[in-house]
KEVEX-664944 format. One record per residue (C-alpha): residue in three letters; chain; x, y negated, z negated. Coordinates in steps of 0.001 Angstrom, whole numbers. Last residue first. Layout:
BEGIN
+------+-------+---------+---------+---------+
! resn ! chain !      px !      py !      pz !
+------+-------+---------+---------+---------+
!  ALA !     A !       X !       Y !       Z !
...
+------+-------+---------+---------+---------+
END
This chain:
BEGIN
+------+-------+---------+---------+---------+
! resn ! chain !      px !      py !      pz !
+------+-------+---------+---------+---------+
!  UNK !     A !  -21262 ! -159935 ! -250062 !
!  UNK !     A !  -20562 ! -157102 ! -247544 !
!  UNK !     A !  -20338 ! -158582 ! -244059 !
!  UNK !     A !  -22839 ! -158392 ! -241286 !
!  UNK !     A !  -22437 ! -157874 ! -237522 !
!  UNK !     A !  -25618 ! -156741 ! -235262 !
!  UNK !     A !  -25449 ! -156231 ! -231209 !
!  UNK !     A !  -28574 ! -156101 ! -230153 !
!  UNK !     A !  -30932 ! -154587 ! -227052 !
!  UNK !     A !  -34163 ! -155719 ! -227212 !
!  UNK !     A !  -37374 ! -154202 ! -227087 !
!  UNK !     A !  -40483 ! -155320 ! -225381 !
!  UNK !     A !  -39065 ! -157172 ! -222195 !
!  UNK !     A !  -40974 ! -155073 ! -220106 !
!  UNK !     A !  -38270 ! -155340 ! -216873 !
!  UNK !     A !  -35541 ! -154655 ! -219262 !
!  UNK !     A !  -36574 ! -150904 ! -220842 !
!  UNK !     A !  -37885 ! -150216 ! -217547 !
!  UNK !     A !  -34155 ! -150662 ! -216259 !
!  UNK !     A !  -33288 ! -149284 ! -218869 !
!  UNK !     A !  -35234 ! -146235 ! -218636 !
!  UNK !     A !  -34462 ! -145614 ! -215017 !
!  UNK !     A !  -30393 ! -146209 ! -215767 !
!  UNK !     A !  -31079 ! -143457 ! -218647 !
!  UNK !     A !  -33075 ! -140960 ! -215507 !
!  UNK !     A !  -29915 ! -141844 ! -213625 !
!  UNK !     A !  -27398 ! -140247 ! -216032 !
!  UNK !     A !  -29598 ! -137760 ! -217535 !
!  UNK !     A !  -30081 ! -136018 ! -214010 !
!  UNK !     A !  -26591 ! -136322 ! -213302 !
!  UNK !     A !  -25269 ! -134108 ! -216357 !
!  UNK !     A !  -28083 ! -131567 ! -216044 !
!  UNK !     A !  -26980 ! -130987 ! -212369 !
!  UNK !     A !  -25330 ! -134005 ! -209972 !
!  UNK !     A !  -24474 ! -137420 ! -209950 !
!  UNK !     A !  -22476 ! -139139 ! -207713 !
!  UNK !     A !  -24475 ! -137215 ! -204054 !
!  UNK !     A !  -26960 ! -140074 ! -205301 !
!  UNK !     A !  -23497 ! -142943 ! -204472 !
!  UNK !     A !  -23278 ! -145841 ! -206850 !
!  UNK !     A !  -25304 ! -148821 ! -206392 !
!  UNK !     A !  -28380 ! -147367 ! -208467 !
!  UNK !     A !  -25782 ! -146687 ! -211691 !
!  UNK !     A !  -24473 ! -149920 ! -211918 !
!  UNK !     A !  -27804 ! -151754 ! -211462 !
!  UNK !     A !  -29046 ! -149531 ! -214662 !
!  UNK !     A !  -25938 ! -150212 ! -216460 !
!  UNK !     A !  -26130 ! -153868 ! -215999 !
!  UNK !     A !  -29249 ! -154302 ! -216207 !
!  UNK !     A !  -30142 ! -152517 ! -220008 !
!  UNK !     A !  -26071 ! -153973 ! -221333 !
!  UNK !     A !  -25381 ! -157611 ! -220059 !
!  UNK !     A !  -29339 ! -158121 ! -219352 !
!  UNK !     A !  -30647 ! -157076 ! -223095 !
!  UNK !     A !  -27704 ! -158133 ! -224549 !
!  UNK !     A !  -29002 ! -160066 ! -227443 !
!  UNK !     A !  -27170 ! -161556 ! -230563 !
!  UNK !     A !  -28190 ! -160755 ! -234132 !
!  UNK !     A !  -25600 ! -162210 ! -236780 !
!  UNK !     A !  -26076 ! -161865 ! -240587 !
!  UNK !     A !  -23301 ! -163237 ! -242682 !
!  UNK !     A !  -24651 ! -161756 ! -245666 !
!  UNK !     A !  -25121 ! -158023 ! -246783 !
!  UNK !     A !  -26100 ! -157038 ! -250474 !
!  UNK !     A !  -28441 ! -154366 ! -249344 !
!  UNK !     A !  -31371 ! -156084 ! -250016 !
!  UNK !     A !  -30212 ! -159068 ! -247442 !
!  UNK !     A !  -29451 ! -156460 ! -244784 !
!  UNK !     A !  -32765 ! -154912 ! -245033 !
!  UNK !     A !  -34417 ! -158310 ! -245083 !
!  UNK !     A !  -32990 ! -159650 ! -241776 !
!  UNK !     A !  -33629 ! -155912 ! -240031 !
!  UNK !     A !  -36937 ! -156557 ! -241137 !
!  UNK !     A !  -37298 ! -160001 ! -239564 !
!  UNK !     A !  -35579 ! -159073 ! -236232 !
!  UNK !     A !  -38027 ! -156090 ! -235979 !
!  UNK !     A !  -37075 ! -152399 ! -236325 !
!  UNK !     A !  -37008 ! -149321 ! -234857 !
!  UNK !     A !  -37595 ! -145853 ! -236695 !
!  UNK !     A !  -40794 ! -145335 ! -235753 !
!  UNK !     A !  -40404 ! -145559 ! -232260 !
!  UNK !     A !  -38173 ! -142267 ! -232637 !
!  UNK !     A !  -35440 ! -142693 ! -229885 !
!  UNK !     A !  -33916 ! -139217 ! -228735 !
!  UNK !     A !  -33765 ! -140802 ! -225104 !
!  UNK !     A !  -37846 ! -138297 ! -224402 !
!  UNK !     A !  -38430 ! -140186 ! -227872 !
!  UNK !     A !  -38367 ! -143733 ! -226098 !
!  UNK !     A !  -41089 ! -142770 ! -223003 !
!  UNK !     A !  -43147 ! -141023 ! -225822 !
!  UNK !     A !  -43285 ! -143401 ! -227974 !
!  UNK !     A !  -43113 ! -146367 ! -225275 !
!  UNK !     A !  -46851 ! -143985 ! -224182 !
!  UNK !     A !  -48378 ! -145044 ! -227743 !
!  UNK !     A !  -47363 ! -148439 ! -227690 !
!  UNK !     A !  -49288 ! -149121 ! -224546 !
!  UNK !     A !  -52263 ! -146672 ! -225935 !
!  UNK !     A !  -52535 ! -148856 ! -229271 !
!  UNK !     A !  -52301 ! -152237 ! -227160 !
!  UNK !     A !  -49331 ! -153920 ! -226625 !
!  UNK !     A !  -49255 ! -157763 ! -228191 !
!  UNK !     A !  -47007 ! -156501 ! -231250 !
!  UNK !     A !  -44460 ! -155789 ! -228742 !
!  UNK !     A !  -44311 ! -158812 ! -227233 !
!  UNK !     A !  -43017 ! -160455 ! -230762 !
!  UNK !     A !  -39657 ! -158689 ! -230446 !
!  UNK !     A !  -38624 ! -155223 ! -231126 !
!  UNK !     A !  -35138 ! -154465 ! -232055 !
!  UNK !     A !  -32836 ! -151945 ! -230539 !
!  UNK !     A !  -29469 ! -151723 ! -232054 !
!  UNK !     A !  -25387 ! -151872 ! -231379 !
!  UNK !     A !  -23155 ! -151939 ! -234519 !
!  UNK !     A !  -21249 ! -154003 ! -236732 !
!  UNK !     A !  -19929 ! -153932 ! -240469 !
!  UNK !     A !  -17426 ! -156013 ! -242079 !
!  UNK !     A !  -16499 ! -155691 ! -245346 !
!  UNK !     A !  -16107 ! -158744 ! -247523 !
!  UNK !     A !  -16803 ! -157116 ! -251194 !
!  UNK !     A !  -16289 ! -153562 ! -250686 !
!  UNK !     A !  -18308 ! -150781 ! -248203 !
!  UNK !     A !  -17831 ! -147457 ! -248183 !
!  UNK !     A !  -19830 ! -145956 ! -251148 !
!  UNK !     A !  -23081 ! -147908 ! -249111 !
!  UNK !     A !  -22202 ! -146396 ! -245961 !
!  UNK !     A !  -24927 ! -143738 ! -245884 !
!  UNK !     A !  -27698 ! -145494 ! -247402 !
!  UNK !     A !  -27304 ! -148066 ! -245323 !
!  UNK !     A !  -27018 ! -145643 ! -242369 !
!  UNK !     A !  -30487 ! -143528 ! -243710 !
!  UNK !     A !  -31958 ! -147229 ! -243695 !
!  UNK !     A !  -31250 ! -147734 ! -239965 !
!  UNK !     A !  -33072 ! -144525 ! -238776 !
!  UNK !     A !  -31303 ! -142905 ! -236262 !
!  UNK !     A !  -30397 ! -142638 ! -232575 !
!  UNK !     A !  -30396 ! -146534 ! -232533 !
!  UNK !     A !  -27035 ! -145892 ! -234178 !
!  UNK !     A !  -25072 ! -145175 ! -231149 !
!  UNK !     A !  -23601 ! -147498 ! -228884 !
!  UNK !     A !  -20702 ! -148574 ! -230907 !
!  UNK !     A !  -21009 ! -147973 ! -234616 !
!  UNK !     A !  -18315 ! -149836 ! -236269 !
!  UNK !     A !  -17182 ! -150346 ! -239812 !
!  UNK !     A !  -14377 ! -152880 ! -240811 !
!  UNK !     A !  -12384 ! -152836 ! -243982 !
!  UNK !     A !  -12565 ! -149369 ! -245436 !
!  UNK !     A !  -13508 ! -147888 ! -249098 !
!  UNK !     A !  -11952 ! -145121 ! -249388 !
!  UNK !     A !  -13741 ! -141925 ! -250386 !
!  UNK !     A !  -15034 ! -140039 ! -247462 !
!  UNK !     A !  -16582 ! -136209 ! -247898 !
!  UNK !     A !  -20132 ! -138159 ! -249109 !
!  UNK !     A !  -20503 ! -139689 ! -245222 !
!  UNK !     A !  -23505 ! -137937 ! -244021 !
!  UNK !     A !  -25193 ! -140500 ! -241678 !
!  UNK !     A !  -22280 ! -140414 ! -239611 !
!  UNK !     A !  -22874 ! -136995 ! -238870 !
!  UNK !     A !  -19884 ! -134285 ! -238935 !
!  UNK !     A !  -16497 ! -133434 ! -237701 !
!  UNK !     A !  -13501 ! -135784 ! -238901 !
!  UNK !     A !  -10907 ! -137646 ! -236526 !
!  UNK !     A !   -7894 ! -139235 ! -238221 !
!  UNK !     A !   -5713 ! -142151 ! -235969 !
!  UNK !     A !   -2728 ! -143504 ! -237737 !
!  UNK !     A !    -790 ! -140409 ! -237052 !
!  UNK !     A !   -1619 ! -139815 ! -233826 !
!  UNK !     A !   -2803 ! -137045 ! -231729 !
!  UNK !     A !   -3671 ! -134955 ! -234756 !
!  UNK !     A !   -7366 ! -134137 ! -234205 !
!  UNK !     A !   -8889 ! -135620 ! -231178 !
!  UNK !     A !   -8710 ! -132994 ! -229154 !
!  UNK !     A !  -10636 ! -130748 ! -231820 !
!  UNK !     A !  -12958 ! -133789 ! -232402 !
!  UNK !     A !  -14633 ! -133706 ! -229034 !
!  UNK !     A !  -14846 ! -130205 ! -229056 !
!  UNK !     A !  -16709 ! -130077 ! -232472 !
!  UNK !     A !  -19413 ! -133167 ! -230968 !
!  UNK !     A !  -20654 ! -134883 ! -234668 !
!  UNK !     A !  -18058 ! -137433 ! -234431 !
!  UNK !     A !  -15986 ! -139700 ! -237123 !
!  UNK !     A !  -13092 ! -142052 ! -236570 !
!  UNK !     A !  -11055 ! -143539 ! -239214 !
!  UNK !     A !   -8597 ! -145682 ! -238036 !
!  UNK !     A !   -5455 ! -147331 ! -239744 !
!  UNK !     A !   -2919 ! -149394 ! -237967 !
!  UNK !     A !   -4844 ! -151742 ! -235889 !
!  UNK !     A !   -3346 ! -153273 ! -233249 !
!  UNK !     A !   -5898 ! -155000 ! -231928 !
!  UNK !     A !   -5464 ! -153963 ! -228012 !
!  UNK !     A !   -3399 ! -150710 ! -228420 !
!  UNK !     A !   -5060 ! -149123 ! -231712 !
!  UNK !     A !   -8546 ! -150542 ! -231487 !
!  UNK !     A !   -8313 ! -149540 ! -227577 !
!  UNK !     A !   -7217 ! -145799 ! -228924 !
!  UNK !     A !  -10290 ! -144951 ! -231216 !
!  UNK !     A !  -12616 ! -146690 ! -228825 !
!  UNK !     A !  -11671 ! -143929 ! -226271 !
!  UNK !     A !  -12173 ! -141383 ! -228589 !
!  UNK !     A !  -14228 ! -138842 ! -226944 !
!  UNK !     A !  -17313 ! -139666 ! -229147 !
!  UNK !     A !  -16510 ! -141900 ! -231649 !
!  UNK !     A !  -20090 ! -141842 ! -234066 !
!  UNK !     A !  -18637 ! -144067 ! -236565 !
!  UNK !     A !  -15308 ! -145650 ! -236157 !
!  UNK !     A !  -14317 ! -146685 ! -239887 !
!  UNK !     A !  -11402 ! -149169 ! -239971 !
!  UNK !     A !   -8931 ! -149769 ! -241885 !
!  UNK !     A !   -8293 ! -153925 ! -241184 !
!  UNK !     A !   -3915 ! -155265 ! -241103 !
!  UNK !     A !   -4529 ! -155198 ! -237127 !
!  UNK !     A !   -6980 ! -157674 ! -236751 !
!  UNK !     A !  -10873 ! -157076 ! -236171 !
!  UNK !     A !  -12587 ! -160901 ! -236112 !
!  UNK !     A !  -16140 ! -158714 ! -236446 !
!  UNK !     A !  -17280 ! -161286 ! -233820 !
!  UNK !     A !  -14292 ! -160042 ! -231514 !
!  UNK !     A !  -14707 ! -156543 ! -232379 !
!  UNK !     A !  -18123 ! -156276 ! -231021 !
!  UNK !     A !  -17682 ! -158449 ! -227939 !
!  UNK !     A !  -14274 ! -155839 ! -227504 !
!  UNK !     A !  -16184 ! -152589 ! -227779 !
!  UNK !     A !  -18892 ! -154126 ! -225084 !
!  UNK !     A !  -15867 ! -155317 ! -222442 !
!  UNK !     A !  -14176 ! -152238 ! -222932 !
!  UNK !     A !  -17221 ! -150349 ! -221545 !
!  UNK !     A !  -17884 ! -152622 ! -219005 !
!  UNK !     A !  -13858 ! -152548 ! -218004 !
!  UNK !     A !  -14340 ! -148648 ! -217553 !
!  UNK !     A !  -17468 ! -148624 ! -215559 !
!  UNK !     A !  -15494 ! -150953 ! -212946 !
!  UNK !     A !  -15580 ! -154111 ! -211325 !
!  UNK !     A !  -16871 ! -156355 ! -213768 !
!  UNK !     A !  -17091 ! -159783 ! -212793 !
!  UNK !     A !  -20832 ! -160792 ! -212608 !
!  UNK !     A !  -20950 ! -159519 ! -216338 !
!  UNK !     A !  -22021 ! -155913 ! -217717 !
!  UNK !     A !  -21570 ! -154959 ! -221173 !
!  UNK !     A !  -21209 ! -150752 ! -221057 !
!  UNK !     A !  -24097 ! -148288 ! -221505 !
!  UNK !     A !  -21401 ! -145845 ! -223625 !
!  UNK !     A !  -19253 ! -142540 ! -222848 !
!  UNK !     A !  -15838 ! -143732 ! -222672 !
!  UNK !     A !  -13378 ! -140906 ! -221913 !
!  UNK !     A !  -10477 ! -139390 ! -224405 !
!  UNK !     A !   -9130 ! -137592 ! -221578 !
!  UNK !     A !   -9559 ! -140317 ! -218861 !
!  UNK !     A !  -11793 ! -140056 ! -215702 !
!  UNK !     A !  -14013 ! -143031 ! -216382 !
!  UNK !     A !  -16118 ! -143353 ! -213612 !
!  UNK !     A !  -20022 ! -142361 ! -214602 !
!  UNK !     A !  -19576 ! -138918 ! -213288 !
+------+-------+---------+---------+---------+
END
């Protein structure tokens, strides 16, 4: 429904610029930012976390040529076509914040799209047998920023319930400065927070209201356009902020 068409499909919010033309190339464009500032060559193993249909899984291959990918997904059908298409690809079932069956230590560690879902020190805690001096690890996050400490109790109170209704606990989110000192206990240096607030909450939400209603349709449909709804409101309030975080492993 959203425009990508492909077996192993993209399913994220995309990095929208004045250019992009197509749901596809937004959701390219966001995997390669991330990449880009995690300097991914070919000679990294990487650990895909949360890889959904496996789209990501393929553009590290073909675009970095990276030999060596590690892709984990909770979604059983997702994995089943994933399993054994390539050699230097291997897909394994299960959460990404339950990581005990893997014992290499890898290069680069993504999370596209994703880890706002959970609580950021279960995924520290998760990783942390995975990691080696100079590993690289980036992912997509929401922050609050200093407007959110000016809501009042019933303000905050109805973005819990507005946030939880997209699987977001309120509770779980961070601030810049905590996400700072997490990173810095766990041994992590290199720290870079950049905001995409426009490229990723606007862009998806205009992309989504220009596209045909007859588009989207059932269960399916009604998720797609009440997430364009959210970030748009998401945007518009200017409370939280959508991040993309790289560190590397001192």
């Amino acid at each position: 429904m959203l425009g990508d068409t492909a077996l192993y499909a993209w399913t994220n919010l995309g990095f929208w610029q004045p250019q992009t033309h197509s749901y596809v190339q937004a959701c390219e464009q966001l995997a390669t930012h991330l990449a880009d500032q995690l300097q991914l060559c070919a000679n990294d193993h990487v650990l895909d976390l949360g890889c959904g249909q496996g789209a990501s899984l393929f553009f590290w291959q073909q675009n970095y040529a990276v030999k060596q990918i590690t892709g984990i997904e909770l979604q059983a059908n997702c994995v089943a076509r994933l399993q054994n298409v390539s050699h230097d690809i291997q897909v394994h079932q299960g959460s990404f914040l339950a990581l005990d069956g893997l014992t290499q230590q890898y290069d680069v560690i993504v999370c596209i799209d994703a880890l706002y879902h959970s609580y950021l020190p279960d995924f520290f805690h998760a990783i942390r047998h995975l990691v080696k001096p100079n590993t690289r690890v980036g992912f997509h996050y929401l922050l609050f920023n200093e407007r959110w400490h000016n809501q009042t109790w019933l303000q905050q109170k109805k973005y819990q319930y507005l946030l939880k209704s997209a699987n977001v606990q309120v509770a779980h989110l961070e601030t810049v400065q905590t996400l700072q000192s997490m990173a810095q206990v766990q041994g992590y240096h290199q720290l870079e927070i950049q905001r995409l607030s426009q490229e990723v909450f606007l862009g998806f939400a205009n992309y989504v209201a220009q596209q045909p209603a007859t588009q989207f349709t059932g269960l399916s449909g009604f998720k797609i356009k009440m997430t364009a709804k959210l970030c748009q409101k998401l945007y518009q309030d200017g409370l939280l902020d959508y991040v993309q975080v790289t560190m590397s492993k001192n």
